[in-house]
C-alpha positions in Angstrom: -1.7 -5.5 -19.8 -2.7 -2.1 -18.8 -1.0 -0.2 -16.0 -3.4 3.0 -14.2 -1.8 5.7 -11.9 -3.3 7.7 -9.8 -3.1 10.6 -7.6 -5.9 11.5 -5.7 -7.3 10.4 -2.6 -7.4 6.6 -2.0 -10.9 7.2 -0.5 -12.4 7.5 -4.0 -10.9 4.9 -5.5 -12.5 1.2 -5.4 -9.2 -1.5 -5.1 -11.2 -4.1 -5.4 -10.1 -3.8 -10.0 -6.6 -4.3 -8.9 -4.0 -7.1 -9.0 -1.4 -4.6 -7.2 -1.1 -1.3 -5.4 2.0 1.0 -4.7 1.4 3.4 -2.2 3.7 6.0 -0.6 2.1 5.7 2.8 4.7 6.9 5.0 3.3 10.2 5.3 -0.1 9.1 6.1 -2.0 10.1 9.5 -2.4 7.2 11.5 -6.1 8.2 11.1 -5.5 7.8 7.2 -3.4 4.9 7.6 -5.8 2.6 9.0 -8.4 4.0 6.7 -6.3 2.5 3.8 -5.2 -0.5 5.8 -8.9 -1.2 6.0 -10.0 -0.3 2.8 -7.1 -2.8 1.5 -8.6 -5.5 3.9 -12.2 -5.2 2.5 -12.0 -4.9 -1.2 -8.3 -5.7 -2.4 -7.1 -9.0 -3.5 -3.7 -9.0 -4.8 -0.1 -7.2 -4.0 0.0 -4.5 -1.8 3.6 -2.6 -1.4 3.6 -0.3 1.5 6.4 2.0 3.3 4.4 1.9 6.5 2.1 -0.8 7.7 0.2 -2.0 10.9 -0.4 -4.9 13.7 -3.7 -6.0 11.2 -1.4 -6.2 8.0 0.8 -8.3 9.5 -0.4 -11.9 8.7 -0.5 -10.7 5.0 3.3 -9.5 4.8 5.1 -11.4 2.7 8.3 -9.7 2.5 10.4 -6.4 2.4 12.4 -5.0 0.1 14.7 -1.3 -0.2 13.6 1.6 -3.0 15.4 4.5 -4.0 13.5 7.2 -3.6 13.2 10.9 -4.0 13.7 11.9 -0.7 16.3 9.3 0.3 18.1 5.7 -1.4 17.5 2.4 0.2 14.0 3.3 1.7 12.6 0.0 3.3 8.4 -1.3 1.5 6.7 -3.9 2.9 5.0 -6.4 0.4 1.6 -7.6 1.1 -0.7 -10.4 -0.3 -3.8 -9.9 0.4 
């Protein structure tokens, strides 16, 4: 019943509270990116909807879908259970 957004670094945030996490990964290092793919594999348990995944997210993909975004319509996400 209650809906949290954030903006700051995923570092400092603990997923493991969450049933579902949005994240605009696509700009990401790959250094960050498998931080977060990590962090996601460790204390997350729910939905996960990425724009840019890995190999190790792979058995956890459970299907993709197309946003409009700011930047450009028909963006392709990647949705995760984890």
């Amino acid at each position: 019943s209650n809906t949290e957004f954030y903006k700051k670094d995923f570092n400092h945030i603990y997923f493991g509270i969450y049933d579902i996490i949005y994240c605009c990964n696509i700009i990401f290092s790959k250094e960050d990116n498998k931080r977060l793919y990590k962090k996601l594999l460790n204390e997350f348990n729910g939905y996960a909807i990425l724009f840019n995944y890995d190999y190790c997210m792979k058995p956890y993909l459970r299907k993709t879908s197309y946003v409009d975004t700011s930047w450009q319509k028909n963006v392709q996400i990647f949705i995760f259970e984890i």
